[in-house]
C-alpha positions in Angstrom: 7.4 13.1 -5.5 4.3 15.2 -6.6 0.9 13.4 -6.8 -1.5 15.0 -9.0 -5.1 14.9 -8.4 -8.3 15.6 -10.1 -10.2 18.6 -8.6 -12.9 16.3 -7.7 -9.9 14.1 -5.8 -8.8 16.6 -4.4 -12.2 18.0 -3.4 -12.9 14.8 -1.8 -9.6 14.3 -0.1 -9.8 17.6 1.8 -13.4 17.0 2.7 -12.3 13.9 4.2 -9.1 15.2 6.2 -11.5 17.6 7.4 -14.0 15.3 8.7 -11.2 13.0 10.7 -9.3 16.4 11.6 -5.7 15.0 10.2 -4.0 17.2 7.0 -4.4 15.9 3.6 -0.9 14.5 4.0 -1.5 12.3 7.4 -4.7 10.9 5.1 -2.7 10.0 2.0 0.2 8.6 4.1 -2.3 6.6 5.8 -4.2 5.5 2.7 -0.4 4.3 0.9 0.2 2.4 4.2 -2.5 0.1 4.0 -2.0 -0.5 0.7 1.3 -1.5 1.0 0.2 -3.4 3.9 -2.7 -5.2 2.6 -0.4 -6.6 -0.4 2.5 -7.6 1.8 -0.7 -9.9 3.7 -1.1 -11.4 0.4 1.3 -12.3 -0.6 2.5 -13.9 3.2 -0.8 -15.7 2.5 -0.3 -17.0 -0.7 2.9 -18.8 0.7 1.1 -20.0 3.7 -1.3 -21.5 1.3 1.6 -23.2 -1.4 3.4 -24.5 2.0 0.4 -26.4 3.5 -1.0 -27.3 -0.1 2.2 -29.2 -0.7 2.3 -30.6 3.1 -1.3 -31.9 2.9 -1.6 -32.3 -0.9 -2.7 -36.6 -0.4 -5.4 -35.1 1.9 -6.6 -32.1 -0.4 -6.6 -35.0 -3.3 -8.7 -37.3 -1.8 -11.1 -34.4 -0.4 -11.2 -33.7 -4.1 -12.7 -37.3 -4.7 
């Protein structure tokens, strides 16, 4: 794989690798993790939600009223 960057990403990315002393590498592999991370949350949420919307949905309905 070869990400390509902007000057001014790339700029910015080393300035921040330097800053928390980890490579450029460590900081990107970092930075995919939690994205991949913060969608797999999401989506375990949005079936939490569906499963206790259907479970309680006479409750939510007469909330609603």
């Amino acid at each position: 794989m070869n990400l390509r960057l902007t000057e001014e990403q790339q700029e910015a990315l080393r300035e921040r690798a330097e800053v928390e002393g980890r490579s450029m590498h460590a900081v990107v592999v970092r930075a995919i993790e939690r994205y991949l991370d913060e969608g797999t949350d999401r989506e375990a949420v949005r079936k939490l939600g569906a499963k206790y919307a259907a479970r309680h949905s006479d409750l939510l309905r007469r909330l609603g009223e």
